[in-house]
N, C-alpha and C positions, 0 to 999 in steps of 0.2 A: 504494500500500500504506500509507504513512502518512497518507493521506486517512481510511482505512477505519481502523486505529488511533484515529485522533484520533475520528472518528464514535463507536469502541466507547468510548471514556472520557468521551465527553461522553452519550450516551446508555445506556449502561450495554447496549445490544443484543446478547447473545454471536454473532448475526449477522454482524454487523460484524466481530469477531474471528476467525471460522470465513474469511469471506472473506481477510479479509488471511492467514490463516494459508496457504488454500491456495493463496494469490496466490508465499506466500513460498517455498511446497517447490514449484512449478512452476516460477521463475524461480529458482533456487539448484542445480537438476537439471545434472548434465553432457553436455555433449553426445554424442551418438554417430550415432560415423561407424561406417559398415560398408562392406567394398568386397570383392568375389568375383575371384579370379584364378587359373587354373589348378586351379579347382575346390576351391579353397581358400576356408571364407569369414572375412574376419578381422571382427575388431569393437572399435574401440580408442573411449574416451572420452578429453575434454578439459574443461578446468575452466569454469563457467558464468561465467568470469570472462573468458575470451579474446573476444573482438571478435569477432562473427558472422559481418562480410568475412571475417577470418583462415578460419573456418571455409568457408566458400564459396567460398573460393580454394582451400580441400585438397581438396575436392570437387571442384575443375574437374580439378586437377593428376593426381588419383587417376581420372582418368575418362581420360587420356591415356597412362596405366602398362601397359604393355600385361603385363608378366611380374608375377608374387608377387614377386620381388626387386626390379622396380623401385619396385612400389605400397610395398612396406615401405622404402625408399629415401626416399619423397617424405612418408612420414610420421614418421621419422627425422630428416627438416631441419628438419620444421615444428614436430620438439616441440623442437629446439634454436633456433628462429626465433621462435617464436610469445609474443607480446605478452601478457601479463596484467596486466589494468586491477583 
């Protein structure tokens, strides 16, 4: 993204700016988890700042929940757990 900055200052391209820009709202987006349980479907976001393992590891864990109380359990630790960079 700062590649593509630097491009649009030195070339004046509003190309260049249009890319980084939407380089920057796709990489700044929040995550979202969604997990269905007991016909329940929830859908929680996390900050684009949390580490993508973290994220992949709530997704194993939320695949082994077998009730709505536990799936909300395992995302309950993870949002008092979970790492942001």
């Amino acid at each position: 993204m700062v590649e593509l900055i630097q491009q649009y200052k030195q070339s004046g391209n509003i190309d260049d700016a249009l890319s980084a820009k939407k380089l920057w709202d796709h990489m700044s987006k929040p995550y979202r988890v969604c997990y269905r349980r007991e016909g329940v479907l929830t859908e929680v976001f996390f900050s684009p700042l949390t580490p993508l393992i973290q994220i992949e590891n709530l997704v194993l864990k939320l695949k082994s929940a077998i009730t709505e109380r536990e799936a909300d359990l395992v995302v309950d630790e993870f949002r008092k757990t979970a790492h942001i960079y």
